[in-house]
C-alpha positions as CSV (number, residue, x, y, z in Angstrom):
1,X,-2.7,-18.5,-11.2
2,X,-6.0,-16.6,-11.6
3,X,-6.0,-13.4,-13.5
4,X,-7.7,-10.5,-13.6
5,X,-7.9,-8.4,-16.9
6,X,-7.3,-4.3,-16.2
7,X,-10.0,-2.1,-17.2
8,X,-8.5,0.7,-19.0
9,X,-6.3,-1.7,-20.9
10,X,-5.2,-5.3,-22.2
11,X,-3.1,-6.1,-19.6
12,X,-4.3,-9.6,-17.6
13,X,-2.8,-9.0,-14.2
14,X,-2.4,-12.3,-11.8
15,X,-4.2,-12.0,-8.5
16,X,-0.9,-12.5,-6.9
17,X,2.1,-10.2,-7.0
18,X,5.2,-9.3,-5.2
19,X,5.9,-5.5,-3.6
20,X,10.1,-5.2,-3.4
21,X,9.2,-3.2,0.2
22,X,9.6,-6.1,2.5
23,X,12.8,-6.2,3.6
24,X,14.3,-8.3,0.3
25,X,16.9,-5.8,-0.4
26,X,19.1,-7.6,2.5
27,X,18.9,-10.7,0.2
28,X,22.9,-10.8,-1.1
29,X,21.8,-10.2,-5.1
30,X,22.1,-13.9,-5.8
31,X,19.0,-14.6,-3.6
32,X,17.5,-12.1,-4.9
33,X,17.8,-12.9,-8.6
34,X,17.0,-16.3,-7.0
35,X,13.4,-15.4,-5.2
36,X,12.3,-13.1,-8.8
37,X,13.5,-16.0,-10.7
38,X,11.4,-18.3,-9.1
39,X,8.4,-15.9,-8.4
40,X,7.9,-15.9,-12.7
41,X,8.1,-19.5,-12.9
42,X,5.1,-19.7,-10.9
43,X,3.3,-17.1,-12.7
44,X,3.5,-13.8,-10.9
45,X,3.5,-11.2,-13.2
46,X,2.7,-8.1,-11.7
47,X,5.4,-6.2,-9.5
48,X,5.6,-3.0,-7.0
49,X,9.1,-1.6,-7.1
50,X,8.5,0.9,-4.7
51,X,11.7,-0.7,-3.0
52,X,13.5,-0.2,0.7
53,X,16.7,-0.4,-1.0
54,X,18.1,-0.2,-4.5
55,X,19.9,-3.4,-4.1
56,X,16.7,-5.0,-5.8
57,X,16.8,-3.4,-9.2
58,X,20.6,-5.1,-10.5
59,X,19.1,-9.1,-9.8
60,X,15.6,-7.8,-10.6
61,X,16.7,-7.2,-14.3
62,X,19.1,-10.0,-14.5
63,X,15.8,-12.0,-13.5
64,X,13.6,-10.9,-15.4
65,X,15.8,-10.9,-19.0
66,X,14.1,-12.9,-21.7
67,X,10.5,-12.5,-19.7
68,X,9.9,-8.7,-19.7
69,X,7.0,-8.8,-22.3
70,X,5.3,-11.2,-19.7
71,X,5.3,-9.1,-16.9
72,X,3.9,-5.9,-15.4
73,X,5.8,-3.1,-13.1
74,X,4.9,-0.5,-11.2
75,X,7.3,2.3,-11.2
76,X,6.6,5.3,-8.5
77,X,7.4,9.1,-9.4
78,X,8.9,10.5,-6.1
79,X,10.3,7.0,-4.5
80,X,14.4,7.8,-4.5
81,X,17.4,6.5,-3.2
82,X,20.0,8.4,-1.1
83,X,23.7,7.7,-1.0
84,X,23.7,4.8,1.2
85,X,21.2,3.3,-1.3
86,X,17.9,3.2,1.3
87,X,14.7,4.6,0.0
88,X,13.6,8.5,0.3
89,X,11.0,10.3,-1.3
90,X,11.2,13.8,-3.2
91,X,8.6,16.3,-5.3
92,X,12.3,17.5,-7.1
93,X,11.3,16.7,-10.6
94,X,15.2,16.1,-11.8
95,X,15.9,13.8,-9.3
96,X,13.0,12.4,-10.3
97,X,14.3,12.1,-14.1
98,X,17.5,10.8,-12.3
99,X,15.9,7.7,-10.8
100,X,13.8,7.1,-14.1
101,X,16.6,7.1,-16.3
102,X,18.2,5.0,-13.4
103,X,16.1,2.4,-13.2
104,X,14.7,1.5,-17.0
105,X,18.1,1.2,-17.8
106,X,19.4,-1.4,-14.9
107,X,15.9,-3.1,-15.7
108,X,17.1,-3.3,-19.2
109,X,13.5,-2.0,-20.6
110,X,12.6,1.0,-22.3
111,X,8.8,1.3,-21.1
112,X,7.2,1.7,-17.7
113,X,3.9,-0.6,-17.4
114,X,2.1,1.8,-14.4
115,X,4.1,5.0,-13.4
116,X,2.7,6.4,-10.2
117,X,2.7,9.9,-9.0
118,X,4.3,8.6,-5.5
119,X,2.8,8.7,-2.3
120,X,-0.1,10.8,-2.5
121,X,-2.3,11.1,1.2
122,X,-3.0,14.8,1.3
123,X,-4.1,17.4,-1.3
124,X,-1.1,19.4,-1.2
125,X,0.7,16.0,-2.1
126,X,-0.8,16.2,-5.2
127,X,-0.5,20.4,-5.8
128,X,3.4,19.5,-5.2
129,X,3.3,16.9,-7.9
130,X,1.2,19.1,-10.3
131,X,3.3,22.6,-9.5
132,X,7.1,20.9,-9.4
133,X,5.7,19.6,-13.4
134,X,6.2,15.5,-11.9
135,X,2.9,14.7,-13.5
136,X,3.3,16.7,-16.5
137,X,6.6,14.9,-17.1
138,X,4.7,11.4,-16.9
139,X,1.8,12.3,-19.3
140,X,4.4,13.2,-21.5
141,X,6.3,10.1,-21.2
142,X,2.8,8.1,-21.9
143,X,2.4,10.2,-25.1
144,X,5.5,9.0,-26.4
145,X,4.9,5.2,-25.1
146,X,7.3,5.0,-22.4
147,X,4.5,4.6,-19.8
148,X,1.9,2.7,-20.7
149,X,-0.7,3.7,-17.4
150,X,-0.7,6.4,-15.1
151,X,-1.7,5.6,-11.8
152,X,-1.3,6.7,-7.8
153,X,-0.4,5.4,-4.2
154,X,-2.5,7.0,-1.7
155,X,-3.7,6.2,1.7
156,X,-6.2,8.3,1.9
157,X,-9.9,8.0,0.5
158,X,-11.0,11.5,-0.1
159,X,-7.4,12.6,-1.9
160,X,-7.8,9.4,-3.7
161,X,-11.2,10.8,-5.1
162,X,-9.7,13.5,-5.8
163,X,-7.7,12.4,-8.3
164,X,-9.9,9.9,-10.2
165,X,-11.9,13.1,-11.1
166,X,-9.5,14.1,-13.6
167,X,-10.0,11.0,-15.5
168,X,-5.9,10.6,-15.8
169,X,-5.6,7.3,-13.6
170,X,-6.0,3.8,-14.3
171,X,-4.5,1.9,-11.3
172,X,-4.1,2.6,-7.7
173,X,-2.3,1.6,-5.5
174,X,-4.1,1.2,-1.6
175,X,-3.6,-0.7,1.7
176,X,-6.1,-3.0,2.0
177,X,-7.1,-5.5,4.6
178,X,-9.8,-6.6,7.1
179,X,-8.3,-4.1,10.3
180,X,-8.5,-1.5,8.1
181,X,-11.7,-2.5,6.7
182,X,-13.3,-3.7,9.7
183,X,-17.3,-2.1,10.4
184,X,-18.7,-2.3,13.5
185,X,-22.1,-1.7,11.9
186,X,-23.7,0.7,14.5
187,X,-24.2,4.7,13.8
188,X,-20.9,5.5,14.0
189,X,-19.8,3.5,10.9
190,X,-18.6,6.8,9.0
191,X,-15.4,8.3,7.9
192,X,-12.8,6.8,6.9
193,X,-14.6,3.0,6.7
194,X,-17.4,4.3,4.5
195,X,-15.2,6.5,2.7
196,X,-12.8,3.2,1.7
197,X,-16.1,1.5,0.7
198,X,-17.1,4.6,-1.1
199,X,-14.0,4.5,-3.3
200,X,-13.3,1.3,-3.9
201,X,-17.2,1.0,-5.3
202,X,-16.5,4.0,-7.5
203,X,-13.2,2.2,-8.7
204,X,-15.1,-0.2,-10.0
205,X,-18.1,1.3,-11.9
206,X,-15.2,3.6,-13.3
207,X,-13.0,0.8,-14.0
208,X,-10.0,1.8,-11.9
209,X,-7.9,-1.0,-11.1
210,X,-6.1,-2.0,-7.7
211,X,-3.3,-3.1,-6.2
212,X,-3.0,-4.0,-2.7
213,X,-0.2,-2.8,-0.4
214,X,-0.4,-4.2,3.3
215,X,-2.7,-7.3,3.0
216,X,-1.3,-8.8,5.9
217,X,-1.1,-5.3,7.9
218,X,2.4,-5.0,8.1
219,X,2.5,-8.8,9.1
220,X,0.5,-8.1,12.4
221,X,-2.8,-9.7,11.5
222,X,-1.0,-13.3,11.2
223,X,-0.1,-13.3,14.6
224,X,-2.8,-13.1,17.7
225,X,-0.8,-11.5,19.8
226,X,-0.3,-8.3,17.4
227,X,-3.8,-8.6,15.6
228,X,-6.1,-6.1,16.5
229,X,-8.6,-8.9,16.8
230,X,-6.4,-11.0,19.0
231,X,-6.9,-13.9,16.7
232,X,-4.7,-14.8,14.0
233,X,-5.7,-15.3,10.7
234,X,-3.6,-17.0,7.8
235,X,-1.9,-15.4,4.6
236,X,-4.7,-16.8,2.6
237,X,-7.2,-15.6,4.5
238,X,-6.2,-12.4,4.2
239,X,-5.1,-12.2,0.5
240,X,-9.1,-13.4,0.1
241,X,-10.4,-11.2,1.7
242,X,-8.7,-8.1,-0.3
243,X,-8.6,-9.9,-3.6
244,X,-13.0,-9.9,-2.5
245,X,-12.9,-6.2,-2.4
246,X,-14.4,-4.4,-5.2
247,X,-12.1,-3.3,-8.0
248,X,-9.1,-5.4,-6.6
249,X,-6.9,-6.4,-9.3
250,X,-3.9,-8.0,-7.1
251,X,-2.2,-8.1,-3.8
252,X,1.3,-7.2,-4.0
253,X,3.0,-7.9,-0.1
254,X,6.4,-7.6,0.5
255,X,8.8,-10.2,1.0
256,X,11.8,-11.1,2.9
257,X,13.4,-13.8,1.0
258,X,12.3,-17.2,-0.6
259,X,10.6,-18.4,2.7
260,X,8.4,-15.8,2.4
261,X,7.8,-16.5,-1.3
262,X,7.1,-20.3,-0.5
263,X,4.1,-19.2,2.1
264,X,2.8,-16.7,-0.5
265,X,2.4,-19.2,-3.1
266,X,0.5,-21.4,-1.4
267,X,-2.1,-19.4,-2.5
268,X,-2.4,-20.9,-5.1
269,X,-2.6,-23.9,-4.8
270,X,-5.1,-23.3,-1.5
271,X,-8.3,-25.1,-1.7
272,X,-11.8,-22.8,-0.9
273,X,-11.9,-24.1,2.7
274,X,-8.6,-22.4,3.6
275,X,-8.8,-19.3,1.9
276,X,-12.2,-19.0,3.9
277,X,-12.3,-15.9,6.2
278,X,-16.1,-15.9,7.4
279,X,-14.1,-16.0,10.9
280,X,-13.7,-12.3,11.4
281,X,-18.0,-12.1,11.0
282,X,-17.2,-13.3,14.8
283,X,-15.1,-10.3,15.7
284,X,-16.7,-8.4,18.0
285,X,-16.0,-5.6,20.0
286,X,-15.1,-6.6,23.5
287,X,-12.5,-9.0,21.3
288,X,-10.4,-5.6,20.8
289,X,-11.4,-3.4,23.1
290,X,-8.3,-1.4,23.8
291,X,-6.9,-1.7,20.4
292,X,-7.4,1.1,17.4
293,X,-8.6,-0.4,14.4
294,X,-8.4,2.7,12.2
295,X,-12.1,3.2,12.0
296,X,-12.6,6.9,12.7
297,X,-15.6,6.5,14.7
298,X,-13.7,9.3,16.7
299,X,-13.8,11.7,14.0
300,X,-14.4,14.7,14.1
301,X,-10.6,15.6,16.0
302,X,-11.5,19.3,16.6
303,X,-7.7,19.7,15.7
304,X,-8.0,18.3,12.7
305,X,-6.1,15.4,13.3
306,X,-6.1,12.0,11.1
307,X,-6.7,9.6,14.1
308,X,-6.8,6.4,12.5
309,X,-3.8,7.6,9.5
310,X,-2.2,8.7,12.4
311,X,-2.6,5.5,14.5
312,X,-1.7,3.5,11.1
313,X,1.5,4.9,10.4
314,X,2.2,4.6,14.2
315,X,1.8,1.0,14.3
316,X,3.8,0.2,11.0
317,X,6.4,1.8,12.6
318,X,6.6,0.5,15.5
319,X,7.4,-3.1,13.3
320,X,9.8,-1.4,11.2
321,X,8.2,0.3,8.3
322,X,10.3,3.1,7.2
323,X,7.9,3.4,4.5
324,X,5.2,4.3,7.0
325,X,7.3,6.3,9.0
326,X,7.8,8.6,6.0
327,X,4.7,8.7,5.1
328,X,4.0,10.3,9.1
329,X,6.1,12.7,8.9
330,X,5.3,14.7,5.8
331,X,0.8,14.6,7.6
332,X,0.3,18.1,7.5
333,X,-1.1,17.8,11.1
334,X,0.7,15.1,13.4
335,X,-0.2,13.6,16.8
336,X,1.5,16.6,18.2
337,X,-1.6,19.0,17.6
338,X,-3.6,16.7,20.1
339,X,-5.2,19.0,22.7
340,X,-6.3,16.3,24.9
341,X,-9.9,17.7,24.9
342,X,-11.1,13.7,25.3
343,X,-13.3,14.0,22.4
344,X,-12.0,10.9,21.0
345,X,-11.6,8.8,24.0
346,X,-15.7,9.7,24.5
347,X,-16.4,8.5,20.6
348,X,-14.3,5.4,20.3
349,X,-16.5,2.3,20.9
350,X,-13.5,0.2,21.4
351,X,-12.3,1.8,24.3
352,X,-9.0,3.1,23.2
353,X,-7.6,6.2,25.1
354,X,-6.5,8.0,21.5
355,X,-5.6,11.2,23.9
356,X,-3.0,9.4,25.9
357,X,-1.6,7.8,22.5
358,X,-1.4,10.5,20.7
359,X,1.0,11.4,23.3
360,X,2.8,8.0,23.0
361,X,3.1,8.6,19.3
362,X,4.4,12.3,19.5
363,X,7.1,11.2,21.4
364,X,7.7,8.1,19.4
365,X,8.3,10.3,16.6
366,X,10.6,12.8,18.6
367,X,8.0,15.5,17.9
């Protein structure tokens, strides 16, 4: 295992981590405890608990008993759990307390490594957190030790900015991967690709650390028949390409069960030659003509609408991400606004008809 030492801190982070988002939660909690188990004695020391379901945490702690000085968590202020146990999220800063108290004590610890105001994509995100007293609440908590960091999950570059300004944040947490990423290189490479590039640069100099949510974009870039490129590329490609990306501390994907595991930890093991991704310098337009790569080429929407969030979210859900669905449904402008004035379907150099999907994704989401 490589690792990577944080900025703001001591901490030496491995280059590979786990995110609890994946779907493990189904695990029965003997596989679970099973998959964490196994996951430390290969070194991973760095974990996202963001989790689907709050099945994880009792086999989590049971795994991780005797080894908790040796690894790293990130805890998220606004990720809940309703009745039936599956994940929500909330700005209510006592159920917020709730699900603290909740989870340091199955875990068995008494400190947080990286508590993260939860979710963050849009200003008013933030203002909620700020007004409701969430990130008062934390800074206290790091004055009196329990949490070590403060960081943030965002998907969104400017808000992301935003909050680096005031100088409280030492770890992010972004999605990250080469679909995302991907520059065309004409005139229209602005918006949201420059504005990644922008940020993650400025991470750096400013010694920001992150951690990567969707290396693998939501599975679909493994697979030519969902990859926006229509060729596949493999897990270590991808986790090579993000852990390549400036200020990029360590990919944390999510995980299924200890199949999964096995094909993550080849990793490390993977010799230069197959972690090798100079493939997608080949991608080139007419390869994915038809398919939305998030770019924002299309940008400005006269309605003010997010194209490629909007897309994002869209696609995740499609596969199942009910974190991505959530994350939809609170944009302050959805798909709905579209007013099918074709200024997108004239800008996008990749031929995709964002008019007619916004439609497709209005009604996905019963708008």
């Amino acid at each position: 295992m490589q690792y990577r030492k944080l900025p703001h801190g001591d901490e030496k982070i491995g280059v590979l981590g786990l995110g609890m988002g994946g779907g493990l939660h189904k695990e029965s909690a003997r596989n679970i405890q099973a998959v964490i188990e196994k996951a430390i004695e290969n070194e991973i020391n760095f974990y996202d608990l963001c989790a689907s379901g709050n099945q994880i945490f009792e086999p989590f702690g049971k795994a991780i008993h005797g080894n908790r000085e040796k690894l790293y968590f990130q805890m998220h202020f606004g990720a809940v759990f309703n009745e039936n146990g599956e994940y929500e999220w909330t700005r209510d800063l006592e159920k917020i307390r709730h699900m603290i108290d909740w989870e340091l004590k199955i875990l068995n610890t008494d400190y947080i490594d990286f508590g993260y105001l939860h979710c963050v994509d849009e200003i008013s995100d933030y203002n909620d957190l700020v007004n409701a007293g969430v990130l008062d609440y934390i800074q206290k908590l790091k004055s009196r030790g329990i949490v070590r960091h403060i960081g943030l999950s965002s998907h969104t570059p400017s808000v992301a900015q935003h909050i680096i300004d005031t100088g409280l944040i030492d770890m992010m947490m972004f999605s990250i991967n080469v679909a995302y990423d991907y520059e065309k290189g004409d005139e229209y490479g602005i918006g949201t690709v420059s504005e990644r590039a922008e940020l993650f640069r400025r991470c750096e100099k400013e010694g920001v650390g992150i951690s990567v949510m969707k290396p693998f974009h939501g599975g679909q870039l493994l697979d030519e028949k969902t990859s926006p490129f229509r060729t596949a590329l493999t897990r270590n490609q991808c986790l090579q390409y993000v852990l390549d990306r400036p200020a990029v501390l360590t990919a944390v994907p999510g995980i299924r069960n200890m199949s999964d595991l096995n094909d993550l930890l080849d990793f490390i093991n993977a010799d230069e030659s197959e972690k090798d991704y100079s493939v997608i310098g080949n991608f080139t337009a007419d390869k994915i003509s038809g398919n939305c790569v998030y770019c924002n080429h299309c940008q400005p929407c006269p309605a003010g609408i997010q194209i490629g969030l909007v897309n994002k979210y869209y696609d995740l859900a499609r596969i199942g991400d009910k974190l991505a669905e959530e994350h939809y449904r609170k944009l302050d402008i959805k798909a709905s606004a579209c007013m099918n004035c074709g200024h997108c379907d004239e800008r996008c150099p990749f031929g995709v008809e964002q008019s007619s999907r916004m439609n497709d994704i209005q009604k996905y989401f019963n708008e």
